[in-house]
Kinemage of the C-alpha trace (Angstrom):
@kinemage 1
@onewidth
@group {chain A} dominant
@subgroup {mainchain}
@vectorlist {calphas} color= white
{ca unk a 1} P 39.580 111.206 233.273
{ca unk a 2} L 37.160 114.004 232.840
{ca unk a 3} L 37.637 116.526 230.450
{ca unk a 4} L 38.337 119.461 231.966
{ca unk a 5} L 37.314 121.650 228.710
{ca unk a 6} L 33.823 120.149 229.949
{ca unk a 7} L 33.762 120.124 233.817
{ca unk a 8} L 34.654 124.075 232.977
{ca unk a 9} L 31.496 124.332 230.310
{ca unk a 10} L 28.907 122.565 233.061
{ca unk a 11} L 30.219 124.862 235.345
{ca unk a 12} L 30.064 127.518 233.400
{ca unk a 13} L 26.256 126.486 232.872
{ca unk a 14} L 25.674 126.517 236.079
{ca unk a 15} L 26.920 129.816 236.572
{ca unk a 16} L 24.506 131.151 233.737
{ca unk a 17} L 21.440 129.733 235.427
{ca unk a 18} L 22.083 132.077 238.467
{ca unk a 19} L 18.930 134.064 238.611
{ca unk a 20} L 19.613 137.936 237.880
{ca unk a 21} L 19.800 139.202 241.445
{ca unk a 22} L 22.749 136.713 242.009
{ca unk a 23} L 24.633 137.864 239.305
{ca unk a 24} L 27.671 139.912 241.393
{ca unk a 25} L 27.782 136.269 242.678
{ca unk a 26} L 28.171 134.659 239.220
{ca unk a 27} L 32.137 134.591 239.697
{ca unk a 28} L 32.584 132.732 242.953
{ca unk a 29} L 29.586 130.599 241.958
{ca unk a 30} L 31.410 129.619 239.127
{ca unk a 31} L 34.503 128.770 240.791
{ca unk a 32} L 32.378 126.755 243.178
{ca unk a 33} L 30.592 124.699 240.761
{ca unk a 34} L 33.914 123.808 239.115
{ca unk a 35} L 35.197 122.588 241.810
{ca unk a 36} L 32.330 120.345 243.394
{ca unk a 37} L 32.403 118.859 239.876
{ca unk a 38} L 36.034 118.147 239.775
{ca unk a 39} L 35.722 116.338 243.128
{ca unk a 40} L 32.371 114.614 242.524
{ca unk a 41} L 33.294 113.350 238.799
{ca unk a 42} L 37.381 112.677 240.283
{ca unk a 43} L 35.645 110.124 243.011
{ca unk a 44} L 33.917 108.491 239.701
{ca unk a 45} L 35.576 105.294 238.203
{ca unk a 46} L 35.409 106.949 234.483
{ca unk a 47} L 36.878 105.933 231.296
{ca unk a 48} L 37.653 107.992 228.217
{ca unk a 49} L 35.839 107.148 224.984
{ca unk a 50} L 39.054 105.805 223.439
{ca unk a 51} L 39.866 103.787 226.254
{ca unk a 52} L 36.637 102.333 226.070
{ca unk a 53} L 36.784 102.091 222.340
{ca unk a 54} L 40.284 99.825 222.847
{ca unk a 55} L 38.801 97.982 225.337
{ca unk a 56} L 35.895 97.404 223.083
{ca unk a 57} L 38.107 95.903 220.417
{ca unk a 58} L 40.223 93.594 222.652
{ca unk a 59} L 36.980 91.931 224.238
{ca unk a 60} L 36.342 91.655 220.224
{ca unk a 61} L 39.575 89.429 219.767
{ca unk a 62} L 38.827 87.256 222.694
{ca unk a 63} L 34.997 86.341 221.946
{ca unk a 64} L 36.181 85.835 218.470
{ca unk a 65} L 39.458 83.520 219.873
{ca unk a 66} L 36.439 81.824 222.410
{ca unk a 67} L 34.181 80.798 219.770
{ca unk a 68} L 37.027 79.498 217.970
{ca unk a 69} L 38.347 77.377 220.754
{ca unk a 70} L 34.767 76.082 221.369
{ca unk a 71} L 34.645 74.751 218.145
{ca unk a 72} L 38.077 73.310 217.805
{ca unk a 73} L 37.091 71.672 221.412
{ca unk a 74} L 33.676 70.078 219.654
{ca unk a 75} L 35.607 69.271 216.659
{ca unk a 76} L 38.026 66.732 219.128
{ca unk a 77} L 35.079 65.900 221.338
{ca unk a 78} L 33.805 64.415 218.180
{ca unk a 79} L 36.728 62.760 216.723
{ca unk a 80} L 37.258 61.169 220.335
{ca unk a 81} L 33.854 59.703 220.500
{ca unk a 82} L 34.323 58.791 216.737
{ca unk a 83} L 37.174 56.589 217.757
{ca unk a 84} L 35.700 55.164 220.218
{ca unk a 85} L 32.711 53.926 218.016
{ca unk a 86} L 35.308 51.723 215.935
């Protein structure tokens, strides 16, 4: 989920690059902007940092388990065919 400390600062942004003449506008602009980007960035299949971060670490653990298994495999591949050399 977004942070909503940061939809409210792009918003906010947004606001502040109303030209001049617009400014009695500013307000309801604002308002606007926050919620077209709660919507758009809601619709969006997001992930926090630290839920990426875990994730990160977990696919970690399973490469590392993979490449382990591969090897243990290759290691019995090779004592089968050994055995079946004698």
């Amino acid at each position: 989920m977004i942070d909503p400390k940061a939809i409210d600062d792009i918003a906010n942004r947004l606001a502040g690059a109303i030209p001049p003449g617009f400014t009695n506008f500013k307000e309801e602009l604002e308002k606007n902007f926050h919620a077209i980007l709660q919507s758009v960035l809601g619709k969006l299949d997001l992930v926090t940092r630290e839920e990426f971060e875990v994730q990160k670490l977990v696919l970690a653990k399973t490469r590392a388990k993979l490449e382990d298994l591969e090897k243990r495999v290759a290691e019995i591949e090779q004592q089968l065919l050994n055995k079946e050399e004698i």
